[in-house]
C-alpha positions in Angstrom: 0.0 0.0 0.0 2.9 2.4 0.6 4.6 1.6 -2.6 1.6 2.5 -4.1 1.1 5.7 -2.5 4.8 6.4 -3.6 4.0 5.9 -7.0 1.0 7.9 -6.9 3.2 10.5 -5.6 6.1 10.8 -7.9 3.8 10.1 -10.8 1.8 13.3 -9.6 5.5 15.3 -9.6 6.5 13.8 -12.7 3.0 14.8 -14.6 3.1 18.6 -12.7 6.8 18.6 -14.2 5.7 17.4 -17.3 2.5 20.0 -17.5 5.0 22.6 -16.9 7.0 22.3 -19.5 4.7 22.2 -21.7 3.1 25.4 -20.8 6.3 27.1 -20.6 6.8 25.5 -24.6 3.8 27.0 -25.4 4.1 30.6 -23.8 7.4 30.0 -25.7 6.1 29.7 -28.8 4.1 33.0 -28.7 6.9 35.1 -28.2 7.7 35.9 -31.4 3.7 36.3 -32.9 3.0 38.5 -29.3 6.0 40.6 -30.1 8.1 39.5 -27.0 11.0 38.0 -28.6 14.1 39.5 -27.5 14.7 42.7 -24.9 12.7 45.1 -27.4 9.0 44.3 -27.0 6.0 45.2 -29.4 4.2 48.0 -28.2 2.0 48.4 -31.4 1.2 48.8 -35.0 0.9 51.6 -37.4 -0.4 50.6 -41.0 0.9 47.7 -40.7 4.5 48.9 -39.3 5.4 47.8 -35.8 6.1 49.8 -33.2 9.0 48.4 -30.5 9.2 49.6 -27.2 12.4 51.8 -27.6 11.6 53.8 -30.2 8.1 54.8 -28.7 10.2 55.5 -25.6 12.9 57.5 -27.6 10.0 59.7 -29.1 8.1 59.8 -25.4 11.0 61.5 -24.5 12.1 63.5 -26.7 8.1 65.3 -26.8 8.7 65.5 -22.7 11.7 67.4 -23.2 10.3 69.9 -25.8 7.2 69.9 -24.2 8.2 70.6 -20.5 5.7 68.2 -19.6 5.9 66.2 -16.6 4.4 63.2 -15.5 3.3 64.7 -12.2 0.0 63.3 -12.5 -2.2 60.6 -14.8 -3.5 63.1 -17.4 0.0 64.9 -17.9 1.4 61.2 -18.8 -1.6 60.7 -20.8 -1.1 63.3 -22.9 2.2 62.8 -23.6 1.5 59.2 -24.3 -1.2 60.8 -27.2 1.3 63.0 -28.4 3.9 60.2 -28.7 1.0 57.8 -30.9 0.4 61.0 -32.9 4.2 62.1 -34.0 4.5 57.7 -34.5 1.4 58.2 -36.4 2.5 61.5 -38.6 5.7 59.5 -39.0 4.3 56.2 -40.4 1.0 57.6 -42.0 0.6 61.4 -42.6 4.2 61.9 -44.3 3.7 58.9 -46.4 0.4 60.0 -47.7 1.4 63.8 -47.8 4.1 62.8 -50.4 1.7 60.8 -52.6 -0.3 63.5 -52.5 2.7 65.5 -53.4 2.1 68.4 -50.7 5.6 68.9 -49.7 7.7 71.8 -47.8 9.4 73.9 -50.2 13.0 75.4 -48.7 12.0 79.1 -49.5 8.6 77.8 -47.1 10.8 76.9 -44.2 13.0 79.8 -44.3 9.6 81.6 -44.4 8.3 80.0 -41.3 11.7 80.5 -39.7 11.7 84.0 -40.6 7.8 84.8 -39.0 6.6 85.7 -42.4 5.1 82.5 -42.2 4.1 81.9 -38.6 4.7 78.2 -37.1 3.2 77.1 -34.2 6.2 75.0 -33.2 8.5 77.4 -33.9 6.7 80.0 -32.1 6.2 77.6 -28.6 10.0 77.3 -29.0 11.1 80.8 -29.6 8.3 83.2 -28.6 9.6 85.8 -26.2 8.0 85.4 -22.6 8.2 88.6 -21.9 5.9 89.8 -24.7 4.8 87.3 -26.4 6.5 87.7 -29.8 8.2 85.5 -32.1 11.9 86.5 -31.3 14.1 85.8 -34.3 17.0 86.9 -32.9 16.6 83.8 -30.1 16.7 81.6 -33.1 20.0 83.0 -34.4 21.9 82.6 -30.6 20.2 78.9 -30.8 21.7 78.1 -34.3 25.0 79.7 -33.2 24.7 77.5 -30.6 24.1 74.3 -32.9 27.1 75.1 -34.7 29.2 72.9 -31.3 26.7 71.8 -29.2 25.5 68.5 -31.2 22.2 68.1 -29.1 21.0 72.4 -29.5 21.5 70.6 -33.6 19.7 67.5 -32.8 17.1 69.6 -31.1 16.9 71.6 -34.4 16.7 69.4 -36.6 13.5 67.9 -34.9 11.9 71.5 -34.4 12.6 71.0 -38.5 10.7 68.4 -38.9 7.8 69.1 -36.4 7.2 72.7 -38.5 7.6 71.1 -41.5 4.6 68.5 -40.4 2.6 71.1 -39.5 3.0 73.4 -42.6 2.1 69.5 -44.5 -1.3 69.4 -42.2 -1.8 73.0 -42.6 -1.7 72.3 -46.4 -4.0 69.3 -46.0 -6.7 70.7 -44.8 -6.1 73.4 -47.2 -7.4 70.9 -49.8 -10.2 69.3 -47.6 -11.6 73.0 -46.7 -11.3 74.4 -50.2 -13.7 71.4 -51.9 -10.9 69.5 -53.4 -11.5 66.1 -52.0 -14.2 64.1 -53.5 -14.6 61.6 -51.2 -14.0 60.6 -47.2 -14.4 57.5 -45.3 -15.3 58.0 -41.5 -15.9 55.3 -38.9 -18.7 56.1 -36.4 -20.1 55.8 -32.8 -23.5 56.9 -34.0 -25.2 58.0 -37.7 -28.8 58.4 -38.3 -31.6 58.4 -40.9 -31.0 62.4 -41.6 -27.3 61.8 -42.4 -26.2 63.3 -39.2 -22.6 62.2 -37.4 -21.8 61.8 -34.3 -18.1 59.8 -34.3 -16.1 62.0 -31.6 -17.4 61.6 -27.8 -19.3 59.6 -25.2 -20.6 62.1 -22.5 -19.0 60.7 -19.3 -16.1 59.0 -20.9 -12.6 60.1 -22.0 -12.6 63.0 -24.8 -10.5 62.5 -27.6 -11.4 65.2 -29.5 -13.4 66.2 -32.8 -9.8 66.0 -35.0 -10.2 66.6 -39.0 -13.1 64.7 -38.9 -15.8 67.4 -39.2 -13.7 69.3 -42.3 -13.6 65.7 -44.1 -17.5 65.9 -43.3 -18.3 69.7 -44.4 -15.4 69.7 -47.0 -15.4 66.2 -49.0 -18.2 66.2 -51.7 -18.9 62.6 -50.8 -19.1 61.2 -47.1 -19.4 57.3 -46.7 -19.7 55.6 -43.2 -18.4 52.4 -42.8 -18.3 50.5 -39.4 -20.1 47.7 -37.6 -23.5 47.5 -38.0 -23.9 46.9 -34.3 -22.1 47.5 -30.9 -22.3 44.9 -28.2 -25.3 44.3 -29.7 -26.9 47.6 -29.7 -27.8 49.5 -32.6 -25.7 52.5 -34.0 -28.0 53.2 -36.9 -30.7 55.4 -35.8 -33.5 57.9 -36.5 -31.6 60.6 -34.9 -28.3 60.3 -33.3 -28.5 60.6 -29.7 -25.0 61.4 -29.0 -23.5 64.9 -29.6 -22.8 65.6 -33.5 -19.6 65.7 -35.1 -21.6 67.4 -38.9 -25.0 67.0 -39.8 -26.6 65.8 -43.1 -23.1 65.1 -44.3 -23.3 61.1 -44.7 -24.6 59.7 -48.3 -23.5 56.4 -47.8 -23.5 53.5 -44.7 -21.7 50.6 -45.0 -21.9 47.8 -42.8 -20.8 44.0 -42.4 -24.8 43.9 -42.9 -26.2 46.2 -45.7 -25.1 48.9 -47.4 -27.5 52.0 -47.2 -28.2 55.3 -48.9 -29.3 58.8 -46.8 -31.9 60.2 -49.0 -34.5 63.1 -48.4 -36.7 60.5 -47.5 -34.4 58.4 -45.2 -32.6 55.3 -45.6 -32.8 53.3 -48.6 -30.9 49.7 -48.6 -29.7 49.2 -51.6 -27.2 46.2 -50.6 -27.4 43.4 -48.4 -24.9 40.8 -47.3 -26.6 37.2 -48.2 -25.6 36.3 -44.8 -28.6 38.0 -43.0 -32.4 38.9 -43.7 -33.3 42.0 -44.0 -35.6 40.9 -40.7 -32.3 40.6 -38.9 -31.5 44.0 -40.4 -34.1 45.7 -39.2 -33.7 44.4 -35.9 -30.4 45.4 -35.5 -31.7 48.8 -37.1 -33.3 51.8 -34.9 -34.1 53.6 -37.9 -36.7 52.5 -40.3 -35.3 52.0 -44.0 -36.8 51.0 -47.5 -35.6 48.2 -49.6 -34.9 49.1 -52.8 -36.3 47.6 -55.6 -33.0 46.2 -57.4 -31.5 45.5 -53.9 -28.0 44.1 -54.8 -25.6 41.2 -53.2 -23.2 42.9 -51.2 -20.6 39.8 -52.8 -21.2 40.6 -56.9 
């Protein structure tokens, strides 16, 4: 009987040993797909691009230093967390797409904005004087003299460079989507109704943030298409009037949804393509708007 309790006993060791082991194979074996392999983690992805833990450190930095921010409390590390995500972003996504769109800084431009002829924002945070409030040139020529031996006062102007130079891009941007040039603009939404109203930019109550470009996409592109889930946990987001606050109203002429694609009309919604997968009872279940079927409704797969 004690032999047998011994047994029982190192078998039990043996199997926990043996369960280990493979668990730790396992956790093993996600290293590389979680983005753990190595002493540089994975923090994120950008189009595609990943993002590794010290180069969205070197960037958190770098903004904390310019910025004077602190992380005193949670919202000052919060926003210089955002700020980090949006240079990363501007980086991987904005200056790409800027230079297929080929808006681009011109060098008589810069010295422009270096000058004050041209005002920059960044420029101006780093070189207004406190005192009165003015753009001070003559900071900007002790700074460059400055540059000339000191290599970080020329690392530190080489990215004040490219910060103005991102904003004179945006600046030109939204140029374009202000002045009607942009024919069409795909938004995701929290919220759109039967009226073509928007709301895509806050939840009372929650964290805010912020309208961005989306309202000049809606007021400036000729064309504005939705597309997002149909549903939200369950709950609709199509309604007969948005309930959350508005980010543009009757701006949307098309939703599209893993369920239907729909039209805004004068009259209301009008489904014009449905995804074979559902009914168009299911649809109107997971609709809070009422809709009309159109006549040739369409496969949502031809």
């Amino acid at each position: 009987m004690a032999s047998l309790n011994t047994l029982r006993t190192k078998f039990g060791i043996v199997l926990s040993i043996i369960i280990a082991l493979a668990l730790l194979a396992f956790i093993l074996s996600l290293k590389t797909e979680m983005g753990f392999s190595g002493n540089d983690p994975r923090v994120g992805v950008i189009d595609g691009e990943k993002i590794n833990y010290s180069e969205y450190y070197d960037q958190y930095e770098q903004i904390k230093a310019q910025s004077g921010v602190q992380e005193n409390d949670e919202q000052q590390a919060a926003m210089l967390a955002n700020a980090t995500w949006q240079s990363l972003i501007s980086k991987y996504v904005m200056t790409p797409g800027f230079e297929r769109l080929g808006l681009r800084v011109t060098e008589p431009e810069r010295m422009a904005m270096i000058s004050g002829e041209q005002p920059s924002q960044t420029l101006y945070n780093a070189f207004a004087d406190p005192r009165t409030g003015t753009y001070n040139v003559a900071a900007i020529s002790d700074f460059l003299a400055q540059a000339e031996t000191n290599p970080q006062a020329a690392q530190a102007w080489t990215q004040l460079n490219e910060q103005a130079r991102a904003e004179r891009e945006m600046q030109k941007y939204f140029g374009l989507i202000r002045g009607g040039h942009v024919d069409a603009c795909f938004l995701g939404a929290l919220e759109v109704d039967a009226q073509g109203n928007l709301a895509n930019w806050i939840i009372p109550g929650k964290k805010m943030p912020g309208m961005g470009g989306a309202m000049d996409l809606c007021v400036g592109a000729k064309h504005c298409i939705v597309c997002m889930e149909h549903t939200a946990k369950g709950n609709p987001k199509i309604f007969e009037k948005c309930r959350l606050p508005l980010t543009a109203s009757h701006c949307v002429n098309k939703i599209i949804t893993e369920m239907c694609v729909f039209e805004v009309t004068d009259k209301g919604l009008l489904m014009t393509e449905i995804n074979p997968e559902f009914t168009v009872d299911q649809i109107k279940e997971a609709t809070a708007a009422p809709f009309e079927v159109a006549v040739d409704l369409k496969s949502m797969l031809d």
